[in-house]
Biotite code that builds the C-alpha atoms (Angstrom):
import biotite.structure as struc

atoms = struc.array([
    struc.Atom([-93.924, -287.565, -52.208], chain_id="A", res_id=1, res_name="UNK", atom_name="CA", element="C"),
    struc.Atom([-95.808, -290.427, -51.054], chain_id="A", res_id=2, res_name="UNK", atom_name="CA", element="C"),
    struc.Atom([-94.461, -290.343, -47.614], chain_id="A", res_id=3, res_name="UNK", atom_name="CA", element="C"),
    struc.Atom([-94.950, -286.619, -47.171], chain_id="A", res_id=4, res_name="UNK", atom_name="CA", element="C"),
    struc.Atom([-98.404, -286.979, -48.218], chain_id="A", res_id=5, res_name="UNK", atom_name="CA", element="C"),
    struc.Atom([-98.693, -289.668, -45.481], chain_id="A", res_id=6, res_name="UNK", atom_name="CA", element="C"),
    struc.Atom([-96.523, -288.386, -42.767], chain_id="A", res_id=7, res_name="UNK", atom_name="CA", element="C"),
    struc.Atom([-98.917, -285.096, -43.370], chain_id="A", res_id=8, res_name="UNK", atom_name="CA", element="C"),
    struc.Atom([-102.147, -286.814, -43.216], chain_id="A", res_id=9, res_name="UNK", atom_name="CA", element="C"),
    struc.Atom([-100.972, -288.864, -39.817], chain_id="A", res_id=10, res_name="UNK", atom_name="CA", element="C"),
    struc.Atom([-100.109, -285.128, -38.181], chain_id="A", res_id=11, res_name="UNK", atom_name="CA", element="C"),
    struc.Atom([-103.399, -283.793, -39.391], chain_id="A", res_id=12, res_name="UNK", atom_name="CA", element="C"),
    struc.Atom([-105.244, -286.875, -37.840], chain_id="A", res_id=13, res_name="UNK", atom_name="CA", element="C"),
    struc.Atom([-103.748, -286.711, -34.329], chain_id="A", res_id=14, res_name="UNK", atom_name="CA", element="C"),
    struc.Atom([-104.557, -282.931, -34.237], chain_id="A", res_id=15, res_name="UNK", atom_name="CA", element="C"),
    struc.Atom([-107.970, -284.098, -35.156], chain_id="A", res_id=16, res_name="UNK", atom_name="CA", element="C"),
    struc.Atom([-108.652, -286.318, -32.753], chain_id="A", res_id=17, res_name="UNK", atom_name="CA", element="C"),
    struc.Atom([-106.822, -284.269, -30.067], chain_id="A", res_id=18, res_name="UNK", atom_name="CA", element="C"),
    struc.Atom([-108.981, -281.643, -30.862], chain_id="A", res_id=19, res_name="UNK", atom_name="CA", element="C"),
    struc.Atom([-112.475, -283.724, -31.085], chain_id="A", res_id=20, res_name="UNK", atom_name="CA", element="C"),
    struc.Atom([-111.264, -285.398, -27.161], chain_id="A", res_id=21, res_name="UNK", atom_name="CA", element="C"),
    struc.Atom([-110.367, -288.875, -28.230], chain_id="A", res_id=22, res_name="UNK", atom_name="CA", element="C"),
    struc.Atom([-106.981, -288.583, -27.010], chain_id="A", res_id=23, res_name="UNK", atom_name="CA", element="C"),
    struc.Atom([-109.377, -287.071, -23.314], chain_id="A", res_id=24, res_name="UNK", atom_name="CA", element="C"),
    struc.Atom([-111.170, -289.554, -22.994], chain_id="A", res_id=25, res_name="UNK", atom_name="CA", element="C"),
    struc.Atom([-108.476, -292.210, -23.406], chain_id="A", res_id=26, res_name="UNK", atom_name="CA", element="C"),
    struc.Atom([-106.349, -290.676, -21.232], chain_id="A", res_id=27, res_name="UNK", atom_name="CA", element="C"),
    struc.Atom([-109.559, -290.644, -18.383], chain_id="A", res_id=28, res_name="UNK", atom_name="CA", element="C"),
    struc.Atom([-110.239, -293.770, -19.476], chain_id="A", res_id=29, res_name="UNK", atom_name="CA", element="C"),
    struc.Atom([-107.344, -294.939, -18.054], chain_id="A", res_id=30, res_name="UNK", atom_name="CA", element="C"),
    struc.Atom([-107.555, -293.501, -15.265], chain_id="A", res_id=31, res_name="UNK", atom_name="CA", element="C"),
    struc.Atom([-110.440, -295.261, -14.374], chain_id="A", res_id=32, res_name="UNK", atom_name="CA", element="C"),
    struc.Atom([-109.040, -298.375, -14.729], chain_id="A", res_id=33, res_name="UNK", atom_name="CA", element="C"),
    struc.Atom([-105.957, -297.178, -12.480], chain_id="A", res_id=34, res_name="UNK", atom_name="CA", element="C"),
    struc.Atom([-108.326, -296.826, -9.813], chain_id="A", res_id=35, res_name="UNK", atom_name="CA", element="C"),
    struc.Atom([-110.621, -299.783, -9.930], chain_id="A", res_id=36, res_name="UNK", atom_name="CA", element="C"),
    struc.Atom([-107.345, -301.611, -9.635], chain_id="A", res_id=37, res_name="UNK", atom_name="CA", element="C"),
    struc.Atom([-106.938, -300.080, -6.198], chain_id="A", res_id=38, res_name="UNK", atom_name="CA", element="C"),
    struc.Atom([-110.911, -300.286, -4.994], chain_id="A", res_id=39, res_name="UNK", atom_name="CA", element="C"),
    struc.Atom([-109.954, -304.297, -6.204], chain_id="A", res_id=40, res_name="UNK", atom_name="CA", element="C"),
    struc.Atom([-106.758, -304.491, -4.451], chain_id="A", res_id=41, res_name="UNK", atom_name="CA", element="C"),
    struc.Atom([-108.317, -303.010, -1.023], chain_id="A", res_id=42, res_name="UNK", atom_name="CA", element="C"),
    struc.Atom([-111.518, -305.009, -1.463], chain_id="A", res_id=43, res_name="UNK", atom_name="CA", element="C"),
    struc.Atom([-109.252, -308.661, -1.649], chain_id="A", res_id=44, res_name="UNK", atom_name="CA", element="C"),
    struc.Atom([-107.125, -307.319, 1.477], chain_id="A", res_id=45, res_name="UNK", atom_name="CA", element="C"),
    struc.Atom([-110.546, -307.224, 3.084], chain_id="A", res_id=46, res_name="UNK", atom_name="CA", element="C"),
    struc.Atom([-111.327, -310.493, 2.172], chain_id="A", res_id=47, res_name="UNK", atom_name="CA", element="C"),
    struc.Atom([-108.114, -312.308, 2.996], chain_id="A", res_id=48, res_name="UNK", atom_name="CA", element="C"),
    struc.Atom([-108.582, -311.276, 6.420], chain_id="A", res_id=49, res_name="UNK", atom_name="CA", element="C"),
    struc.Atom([-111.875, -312.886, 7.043], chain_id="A", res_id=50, res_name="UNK", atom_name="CA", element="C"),
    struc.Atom([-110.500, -316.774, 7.359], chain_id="A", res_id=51, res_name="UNK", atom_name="CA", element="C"),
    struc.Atom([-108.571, -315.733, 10.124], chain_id="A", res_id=52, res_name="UNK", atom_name="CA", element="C"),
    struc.Atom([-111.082, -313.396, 11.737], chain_id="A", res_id=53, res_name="UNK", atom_name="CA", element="C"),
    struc.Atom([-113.639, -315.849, 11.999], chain_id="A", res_id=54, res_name="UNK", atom_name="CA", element="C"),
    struc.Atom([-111.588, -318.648, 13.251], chain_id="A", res_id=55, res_name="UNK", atom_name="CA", element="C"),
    struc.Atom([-110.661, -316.330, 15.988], chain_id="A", res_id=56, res_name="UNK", atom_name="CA", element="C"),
    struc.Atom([-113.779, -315.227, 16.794], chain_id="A", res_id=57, res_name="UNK", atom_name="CA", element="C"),
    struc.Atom([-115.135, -319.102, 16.690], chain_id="A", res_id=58, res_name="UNK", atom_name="CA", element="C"),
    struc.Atom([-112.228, -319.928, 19.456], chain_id="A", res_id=59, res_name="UNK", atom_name="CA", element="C"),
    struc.Atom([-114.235, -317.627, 21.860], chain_id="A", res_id=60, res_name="UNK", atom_name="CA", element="C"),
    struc.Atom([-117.819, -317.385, 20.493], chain_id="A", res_id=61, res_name="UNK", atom_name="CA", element="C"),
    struc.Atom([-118.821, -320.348, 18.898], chain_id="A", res_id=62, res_name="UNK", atom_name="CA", element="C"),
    struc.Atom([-122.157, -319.699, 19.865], chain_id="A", res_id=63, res_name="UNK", atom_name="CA", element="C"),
    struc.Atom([-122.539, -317.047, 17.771], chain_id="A", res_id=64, res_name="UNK", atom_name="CA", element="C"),
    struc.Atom([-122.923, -319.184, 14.635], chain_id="A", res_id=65, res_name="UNK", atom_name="CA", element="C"),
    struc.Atom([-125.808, -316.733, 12.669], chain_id="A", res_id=66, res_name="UNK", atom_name="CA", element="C"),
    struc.Atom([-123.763, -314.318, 12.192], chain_id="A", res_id=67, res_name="UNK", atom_name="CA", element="C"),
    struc.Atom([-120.512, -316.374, 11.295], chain_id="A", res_id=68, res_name="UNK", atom_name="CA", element="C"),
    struc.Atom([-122.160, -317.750, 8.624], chain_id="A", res_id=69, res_name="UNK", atom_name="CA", element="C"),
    struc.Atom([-122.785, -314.480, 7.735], chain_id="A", res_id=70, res_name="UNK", atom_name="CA", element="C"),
    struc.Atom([-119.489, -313.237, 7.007], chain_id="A", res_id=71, res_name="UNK", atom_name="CA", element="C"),
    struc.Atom([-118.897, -316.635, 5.128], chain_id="A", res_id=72, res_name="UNK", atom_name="CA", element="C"),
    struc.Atom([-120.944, -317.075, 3.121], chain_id="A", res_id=73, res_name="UNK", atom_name="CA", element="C"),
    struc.Atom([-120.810, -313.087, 1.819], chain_id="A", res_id=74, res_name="UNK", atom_name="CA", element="C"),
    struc.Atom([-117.019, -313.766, 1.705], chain_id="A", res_id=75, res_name="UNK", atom_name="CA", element="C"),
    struc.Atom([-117.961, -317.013, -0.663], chain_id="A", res_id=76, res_name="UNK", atom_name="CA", element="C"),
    struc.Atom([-120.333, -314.625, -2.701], chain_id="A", res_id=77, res_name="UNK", atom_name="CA", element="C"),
    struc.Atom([-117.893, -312.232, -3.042], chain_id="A", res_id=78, res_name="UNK", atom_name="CA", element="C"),
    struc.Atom([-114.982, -314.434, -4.222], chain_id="A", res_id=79, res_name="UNK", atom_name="CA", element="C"),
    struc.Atom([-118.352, -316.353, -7.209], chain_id="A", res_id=80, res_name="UNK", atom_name="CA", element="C"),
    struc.Atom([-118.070, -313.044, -8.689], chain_id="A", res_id=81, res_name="UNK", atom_name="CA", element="C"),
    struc.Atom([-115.155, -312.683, -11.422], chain_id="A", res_id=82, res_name="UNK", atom_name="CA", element="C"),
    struc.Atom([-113.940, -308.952, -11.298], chain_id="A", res_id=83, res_name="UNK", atom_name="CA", element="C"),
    struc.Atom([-112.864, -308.667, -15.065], chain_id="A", res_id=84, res_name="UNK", atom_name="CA", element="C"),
    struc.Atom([-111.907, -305.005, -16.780], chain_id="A", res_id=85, res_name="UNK", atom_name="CA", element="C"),
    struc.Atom([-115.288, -305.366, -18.703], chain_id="A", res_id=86, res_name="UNK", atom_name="CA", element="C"),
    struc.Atom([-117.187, -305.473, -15.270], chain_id="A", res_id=87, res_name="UNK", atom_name="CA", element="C"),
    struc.Atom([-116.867, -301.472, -14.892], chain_id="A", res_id=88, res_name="UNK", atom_name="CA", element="C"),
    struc.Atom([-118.862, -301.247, -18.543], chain_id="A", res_id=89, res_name="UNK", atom_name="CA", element="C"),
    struc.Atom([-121.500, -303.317, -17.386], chain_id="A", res_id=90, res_name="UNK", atom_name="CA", element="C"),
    struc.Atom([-124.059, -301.740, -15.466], chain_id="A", res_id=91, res_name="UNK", atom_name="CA", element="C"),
    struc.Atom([-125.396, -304.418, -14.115], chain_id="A", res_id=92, res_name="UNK", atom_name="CA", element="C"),
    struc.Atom([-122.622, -306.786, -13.501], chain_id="A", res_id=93, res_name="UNK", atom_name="CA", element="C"),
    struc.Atom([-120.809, -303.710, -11.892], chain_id="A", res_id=94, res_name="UNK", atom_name="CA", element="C"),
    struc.Atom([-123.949, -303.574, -9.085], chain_id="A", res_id=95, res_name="UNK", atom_name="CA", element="C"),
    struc.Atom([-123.903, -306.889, -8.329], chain_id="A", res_id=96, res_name="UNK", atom_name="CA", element="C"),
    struc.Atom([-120.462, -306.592, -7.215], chain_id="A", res_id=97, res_name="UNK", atom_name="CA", element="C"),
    struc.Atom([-120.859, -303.597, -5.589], chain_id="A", res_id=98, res_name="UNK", atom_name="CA", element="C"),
    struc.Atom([-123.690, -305.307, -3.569], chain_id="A", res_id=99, res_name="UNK", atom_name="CA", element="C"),
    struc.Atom([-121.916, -308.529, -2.979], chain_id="A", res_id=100, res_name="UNK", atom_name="CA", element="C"),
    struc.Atom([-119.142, -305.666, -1.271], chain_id="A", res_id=101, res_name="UNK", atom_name="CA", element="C"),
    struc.Atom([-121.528, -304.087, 0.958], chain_id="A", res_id=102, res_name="UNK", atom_name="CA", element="C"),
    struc.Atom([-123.313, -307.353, 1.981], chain_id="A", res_id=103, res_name="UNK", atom_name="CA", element="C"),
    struc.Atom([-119.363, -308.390, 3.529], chain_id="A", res_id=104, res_name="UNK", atom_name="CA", element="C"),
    struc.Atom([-118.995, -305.202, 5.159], chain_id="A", res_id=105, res_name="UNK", atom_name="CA", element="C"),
    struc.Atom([-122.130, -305.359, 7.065], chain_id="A", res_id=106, res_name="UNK", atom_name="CA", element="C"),
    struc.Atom([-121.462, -308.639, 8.027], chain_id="A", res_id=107, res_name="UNK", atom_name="CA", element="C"),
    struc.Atom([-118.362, -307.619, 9.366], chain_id="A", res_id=108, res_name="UNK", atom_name="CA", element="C"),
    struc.Atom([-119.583, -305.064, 11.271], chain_id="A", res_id=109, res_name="UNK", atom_name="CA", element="C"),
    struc.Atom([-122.247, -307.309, 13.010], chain_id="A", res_id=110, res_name="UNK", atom_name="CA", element="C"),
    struc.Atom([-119.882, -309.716, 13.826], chain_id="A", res_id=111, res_name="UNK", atom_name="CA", element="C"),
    struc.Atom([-117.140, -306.837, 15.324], chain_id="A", res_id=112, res_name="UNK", atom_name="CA", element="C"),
    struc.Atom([-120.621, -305.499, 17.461], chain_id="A", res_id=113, res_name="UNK", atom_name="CA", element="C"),
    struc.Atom([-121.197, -308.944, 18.210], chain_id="A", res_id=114, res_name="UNK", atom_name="CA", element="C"),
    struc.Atom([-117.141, -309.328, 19.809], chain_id="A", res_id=115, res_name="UNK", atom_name="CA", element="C"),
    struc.Atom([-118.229, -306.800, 22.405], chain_id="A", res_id=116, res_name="UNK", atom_name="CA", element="C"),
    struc.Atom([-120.000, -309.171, 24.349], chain_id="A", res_id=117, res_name="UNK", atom_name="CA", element="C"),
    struc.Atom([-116.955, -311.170, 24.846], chain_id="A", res_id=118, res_name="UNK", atom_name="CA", element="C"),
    struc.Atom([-114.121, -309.474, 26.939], chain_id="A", res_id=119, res_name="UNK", atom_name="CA", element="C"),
    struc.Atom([-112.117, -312.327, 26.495], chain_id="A", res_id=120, res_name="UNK", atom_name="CA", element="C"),
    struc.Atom([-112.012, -312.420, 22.778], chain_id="A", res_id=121, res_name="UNK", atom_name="CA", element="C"),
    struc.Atom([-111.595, -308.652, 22.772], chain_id="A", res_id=122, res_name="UNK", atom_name="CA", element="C"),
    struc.Atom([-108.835, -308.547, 24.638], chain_id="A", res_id=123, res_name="UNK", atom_name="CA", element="C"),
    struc.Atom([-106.616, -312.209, 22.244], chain_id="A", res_id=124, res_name="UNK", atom_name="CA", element="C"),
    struc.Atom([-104.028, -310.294, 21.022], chain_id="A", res_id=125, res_name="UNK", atom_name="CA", element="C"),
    struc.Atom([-104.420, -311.664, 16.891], chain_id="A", res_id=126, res_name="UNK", atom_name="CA", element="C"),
    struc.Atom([-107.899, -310.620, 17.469], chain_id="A", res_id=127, res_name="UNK", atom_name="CA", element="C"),
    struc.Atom([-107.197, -307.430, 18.319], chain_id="A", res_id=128, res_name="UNK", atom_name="CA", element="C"),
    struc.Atom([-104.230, -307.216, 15.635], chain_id="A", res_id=129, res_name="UNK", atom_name="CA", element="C"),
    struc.Atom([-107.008, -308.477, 12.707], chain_id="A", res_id=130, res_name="UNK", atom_name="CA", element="C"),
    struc.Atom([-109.442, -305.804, 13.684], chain_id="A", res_id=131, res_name="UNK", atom_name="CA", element="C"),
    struc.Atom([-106.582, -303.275, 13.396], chain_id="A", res_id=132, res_name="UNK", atom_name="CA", element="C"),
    struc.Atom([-105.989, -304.633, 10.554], chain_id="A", res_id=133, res_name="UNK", atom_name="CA", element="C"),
    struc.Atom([-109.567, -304.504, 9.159], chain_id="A", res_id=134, res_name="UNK", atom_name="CA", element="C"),
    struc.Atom([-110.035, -300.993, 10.130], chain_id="A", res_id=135, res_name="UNK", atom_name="CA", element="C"),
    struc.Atom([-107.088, -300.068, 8.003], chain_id="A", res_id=136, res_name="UNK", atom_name="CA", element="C"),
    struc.Atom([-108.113, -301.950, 5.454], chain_id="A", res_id=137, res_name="UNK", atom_name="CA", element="C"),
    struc.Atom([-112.050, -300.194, 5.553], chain_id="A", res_id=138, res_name="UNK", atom_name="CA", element="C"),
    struc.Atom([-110.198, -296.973, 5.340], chain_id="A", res_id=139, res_name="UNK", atom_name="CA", element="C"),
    struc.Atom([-107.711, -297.864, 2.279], chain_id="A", res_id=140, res_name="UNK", atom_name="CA", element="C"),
    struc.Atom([-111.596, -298.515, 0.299], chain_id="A", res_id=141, res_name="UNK", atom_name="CA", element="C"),
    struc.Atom([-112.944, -295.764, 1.614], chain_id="A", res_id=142, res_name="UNK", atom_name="CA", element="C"),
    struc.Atom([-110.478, -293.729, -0.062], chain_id="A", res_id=143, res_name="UNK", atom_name="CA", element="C"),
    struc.Atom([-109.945, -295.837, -2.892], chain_id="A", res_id=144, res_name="UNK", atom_name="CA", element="C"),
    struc.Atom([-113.538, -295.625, -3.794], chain_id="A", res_id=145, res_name="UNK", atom_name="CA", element="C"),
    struc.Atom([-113.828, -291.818, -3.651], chain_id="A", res_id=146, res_name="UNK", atom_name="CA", element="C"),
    struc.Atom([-111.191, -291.642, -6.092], chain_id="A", res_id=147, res_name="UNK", atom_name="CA", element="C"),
    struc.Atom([-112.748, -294.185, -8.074], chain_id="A", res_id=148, res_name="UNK", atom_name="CA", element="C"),
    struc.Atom([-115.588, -292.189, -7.988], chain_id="A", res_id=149, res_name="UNK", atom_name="CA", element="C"),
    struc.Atom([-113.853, -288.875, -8.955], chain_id="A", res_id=150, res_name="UNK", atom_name="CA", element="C"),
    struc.Atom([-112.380, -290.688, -11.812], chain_id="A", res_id=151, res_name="UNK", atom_name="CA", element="C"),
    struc.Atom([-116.177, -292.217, -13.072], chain_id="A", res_id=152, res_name="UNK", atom_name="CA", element="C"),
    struc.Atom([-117.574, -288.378, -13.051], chain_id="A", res_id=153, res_name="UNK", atom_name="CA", element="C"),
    struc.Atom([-114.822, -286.594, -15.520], chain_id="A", res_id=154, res_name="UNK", atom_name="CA", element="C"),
    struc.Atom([-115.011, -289.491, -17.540], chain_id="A", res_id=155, res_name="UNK", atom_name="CA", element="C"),
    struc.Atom([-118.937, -289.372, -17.839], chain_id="A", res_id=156, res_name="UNK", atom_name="CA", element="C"),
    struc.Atom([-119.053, -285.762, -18.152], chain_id="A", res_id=157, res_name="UNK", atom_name="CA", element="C"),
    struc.Atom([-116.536, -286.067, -20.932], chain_id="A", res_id=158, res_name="UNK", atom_name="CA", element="C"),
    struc.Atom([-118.128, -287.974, -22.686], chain_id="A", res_id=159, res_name="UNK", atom_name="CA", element="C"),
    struc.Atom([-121.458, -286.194, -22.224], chain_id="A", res_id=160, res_name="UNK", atom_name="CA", element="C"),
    struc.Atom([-120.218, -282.636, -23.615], chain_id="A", res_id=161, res_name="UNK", atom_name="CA", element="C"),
    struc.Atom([-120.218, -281.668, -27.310], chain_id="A", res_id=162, res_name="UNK", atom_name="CA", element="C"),
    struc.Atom([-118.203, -282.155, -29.133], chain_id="A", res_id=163, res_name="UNK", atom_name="CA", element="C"),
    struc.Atom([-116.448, -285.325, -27.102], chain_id="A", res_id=164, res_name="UNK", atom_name="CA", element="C"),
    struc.Atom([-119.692, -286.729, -27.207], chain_id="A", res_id=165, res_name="UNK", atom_name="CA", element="C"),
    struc.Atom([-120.007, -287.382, -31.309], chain_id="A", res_id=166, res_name="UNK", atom_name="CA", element="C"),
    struc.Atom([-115.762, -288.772, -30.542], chain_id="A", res_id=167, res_name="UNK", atom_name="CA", element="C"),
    struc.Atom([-117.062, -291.118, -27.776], chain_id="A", res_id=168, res_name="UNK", atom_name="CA", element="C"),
    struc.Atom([-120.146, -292.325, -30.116], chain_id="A", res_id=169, res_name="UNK", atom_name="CA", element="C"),
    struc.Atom([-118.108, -292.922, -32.810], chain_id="A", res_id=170, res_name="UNK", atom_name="CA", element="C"),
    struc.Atom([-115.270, -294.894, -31.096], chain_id="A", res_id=171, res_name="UNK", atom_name="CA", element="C"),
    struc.Atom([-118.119, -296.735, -28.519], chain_id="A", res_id=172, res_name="UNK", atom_name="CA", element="C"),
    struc.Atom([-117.144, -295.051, -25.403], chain_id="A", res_id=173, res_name="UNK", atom_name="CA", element="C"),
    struc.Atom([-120.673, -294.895, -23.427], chain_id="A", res_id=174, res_name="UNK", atom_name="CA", element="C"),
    struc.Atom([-120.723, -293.710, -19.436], chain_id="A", res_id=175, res_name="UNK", atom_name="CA", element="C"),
    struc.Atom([-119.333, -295.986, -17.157], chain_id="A", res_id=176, res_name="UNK", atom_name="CA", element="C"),
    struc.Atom([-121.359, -297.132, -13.725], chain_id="A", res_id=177, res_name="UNK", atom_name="CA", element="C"),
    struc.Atom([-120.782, -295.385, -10.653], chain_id="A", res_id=178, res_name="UNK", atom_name="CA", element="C"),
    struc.Atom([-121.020, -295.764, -6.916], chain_id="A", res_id=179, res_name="UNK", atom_name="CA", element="C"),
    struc.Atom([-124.127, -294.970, -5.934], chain_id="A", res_id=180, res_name="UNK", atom_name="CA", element="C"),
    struc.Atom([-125.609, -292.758, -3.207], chain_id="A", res_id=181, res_name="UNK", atom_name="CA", element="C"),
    struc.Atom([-127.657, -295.736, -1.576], chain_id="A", res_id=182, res_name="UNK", atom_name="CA", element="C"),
    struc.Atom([-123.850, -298.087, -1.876], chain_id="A", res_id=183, res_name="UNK", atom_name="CA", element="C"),
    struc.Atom([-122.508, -295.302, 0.068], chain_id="A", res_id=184, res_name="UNK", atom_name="CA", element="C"),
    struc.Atom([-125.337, -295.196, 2.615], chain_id="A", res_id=185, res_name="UNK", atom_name="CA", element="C"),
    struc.Atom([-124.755, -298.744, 2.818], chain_id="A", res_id=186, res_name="UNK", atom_name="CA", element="C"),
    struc.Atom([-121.657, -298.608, 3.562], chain_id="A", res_id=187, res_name="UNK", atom_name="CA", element="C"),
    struc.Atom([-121.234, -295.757, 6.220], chain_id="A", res_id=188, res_name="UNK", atom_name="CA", element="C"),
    struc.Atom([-124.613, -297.225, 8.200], chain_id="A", res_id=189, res_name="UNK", atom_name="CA", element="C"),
    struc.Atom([-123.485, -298.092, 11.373], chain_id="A", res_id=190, res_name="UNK", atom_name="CA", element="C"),
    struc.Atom([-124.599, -301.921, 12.544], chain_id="A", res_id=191, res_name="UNK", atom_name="CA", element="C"),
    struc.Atom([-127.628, -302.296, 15.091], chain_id="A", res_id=192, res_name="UNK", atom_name="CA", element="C"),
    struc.Atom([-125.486, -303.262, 18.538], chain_id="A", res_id=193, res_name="UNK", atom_name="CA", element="C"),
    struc.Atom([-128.515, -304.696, 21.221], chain_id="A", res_id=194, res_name="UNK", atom_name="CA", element="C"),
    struc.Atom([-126.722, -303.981, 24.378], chain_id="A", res_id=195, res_name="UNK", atom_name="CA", element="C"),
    struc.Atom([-128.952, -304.925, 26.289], chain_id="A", res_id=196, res_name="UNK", atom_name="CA", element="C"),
    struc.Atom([-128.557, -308.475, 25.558], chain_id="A", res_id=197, res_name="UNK", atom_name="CA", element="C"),
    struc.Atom([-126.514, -309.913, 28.784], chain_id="A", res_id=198, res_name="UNK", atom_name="CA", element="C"),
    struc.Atom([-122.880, -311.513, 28.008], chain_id="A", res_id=199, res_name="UNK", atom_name="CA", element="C"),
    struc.Atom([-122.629, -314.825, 28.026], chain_id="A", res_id=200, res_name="UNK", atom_name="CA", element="C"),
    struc.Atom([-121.342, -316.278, 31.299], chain_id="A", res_id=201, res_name="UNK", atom_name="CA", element="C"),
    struc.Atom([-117.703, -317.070, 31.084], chain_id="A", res_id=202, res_name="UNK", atom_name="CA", element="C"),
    struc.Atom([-116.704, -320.264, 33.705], chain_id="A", res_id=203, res_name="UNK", atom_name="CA", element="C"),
    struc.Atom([-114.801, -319.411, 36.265], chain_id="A", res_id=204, res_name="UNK", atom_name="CA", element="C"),
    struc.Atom([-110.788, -321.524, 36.365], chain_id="A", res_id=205, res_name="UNK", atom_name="CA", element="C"),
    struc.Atom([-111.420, -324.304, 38.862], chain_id="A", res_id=206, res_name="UNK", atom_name="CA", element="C"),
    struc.Atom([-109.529, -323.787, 42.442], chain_id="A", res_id=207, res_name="UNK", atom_name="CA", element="C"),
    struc.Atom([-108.139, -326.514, 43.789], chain_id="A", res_id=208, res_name="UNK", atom_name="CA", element="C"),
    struc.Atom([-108.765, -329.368, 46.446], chain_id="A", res_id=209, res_name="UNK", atom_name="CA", element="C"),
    struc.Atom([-107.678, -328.238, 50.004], chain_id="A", res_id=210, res_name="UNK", atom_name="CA", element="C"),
    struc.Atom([-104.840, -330.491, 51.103], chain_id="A", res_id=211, res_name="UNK", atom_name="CA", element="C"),
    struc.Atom([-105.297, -332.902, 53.410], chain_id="A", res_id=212, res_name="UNK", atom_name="CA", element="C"),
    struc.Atom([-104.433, -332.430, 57.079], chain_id="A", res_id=213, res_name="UNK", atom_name="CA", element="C"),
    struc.Atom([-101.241, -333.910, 58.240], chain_id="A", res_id=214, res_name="UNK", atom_name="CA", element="C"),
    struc.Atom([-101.069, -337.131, 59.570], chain_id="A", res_id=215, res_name="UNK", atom_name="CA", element="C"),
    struc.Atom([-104.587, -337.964, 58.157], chain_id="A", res_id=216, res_name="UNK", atom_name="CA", element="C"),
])
């Protein structure tokens, strides 16, 4: 009797909390996570390029040593910032990040509008395969972060509608942080390229000695 009772009460609890959205907003829940794993995934492929970028670039344009700095040190603040499960349920931790993100990506940019002052570098073959690479890699976020983003605004609204709402208080379930509209300006701003700053002048090979006359 005993285990009817409880077998009963277990049935009439999950079509409870069906009903009220817990088993909604778990299932979104989820979801999110699923695709902050992928905005995390694309935004380390990003970074695992820069070593190698700058190296190359440094080969050809030393010069330029503002803005490879730059890129380093916003790939160093980047990596200082731990990217836990909790960050995406902390507003403010979750902007930092976000910032730390854009501040790369403009950096990268500069230092891509900076390449086109040097033909030579644009035309090293692992340079040109790393900014392949890079543009892939911008896209893969791009897309990543819309769905991200998708994910963030069910969620929310879930857990902003009666009667989910009174579910999601009860179990602790607040709104999670989003992408902003000024992140996404940030990121699709094209960098400032001053073209009319003259390339640097490349030496020209050195042509050898005449020979000497015969006999002489």
């Amino acid at each position: 009797m005993l285990r009817k009772l409880g077998i009963l009460l277990a049935a009439v609890m999950t079509l409870a909390l069906g009903g009220c959205g817990y088993n909604q907003l778990q299932r979104q829940d989820e979801g999110i996570k699923a695709a902050w794993s992928e905005v995390l995934n694309q935004y380390q492929r990003r970074a695992d390029l820069v070593p190698n970028l700058v190296s190359t670039v440094k080969g050809y344009a030393a010069q330029e040593e503002k803005v490879l700095t730059e890129v380093t040190n916003a790939r160093a603040s980047v990596g200082s910032i731990k990217a836990t499960p909790e960050l995406i349920n902390d507003p403010e931790a979750f902007q930092k990040f976000i910032q730390a993100q854009n501040q790369l990506q403009g950096a990268l940019s500069r230092l891509l509008a900076v390449s086109e002052n040097y033909p030579q570098l644009k035309s090293d073959a692992l340079f040109r395969d790393l900014q392949s690479q890079l543009e892939g890699t911008e896209n893969r976020i791009t897309v990543a972060r819309n769905r991200y983003i998708k994910s963030v605004q069910e969620y929310n609204t879930t857990v902003r509608q009666f009667p989910t709402n009174l579910t999601a208080m009860i179990f602790k379930m607040g709104i999670k942080p989003n992408f902003t509209v000024a992140d996404e300006a940030a990121v699709s701003t094209p960098p400032k390229v001053d073209f009319t700053k003259p390339a640097p002048a490349v030496p020209a090979p050195a042509l050898p000695a005449p020979a000497a006359p015969a006999g002489k």
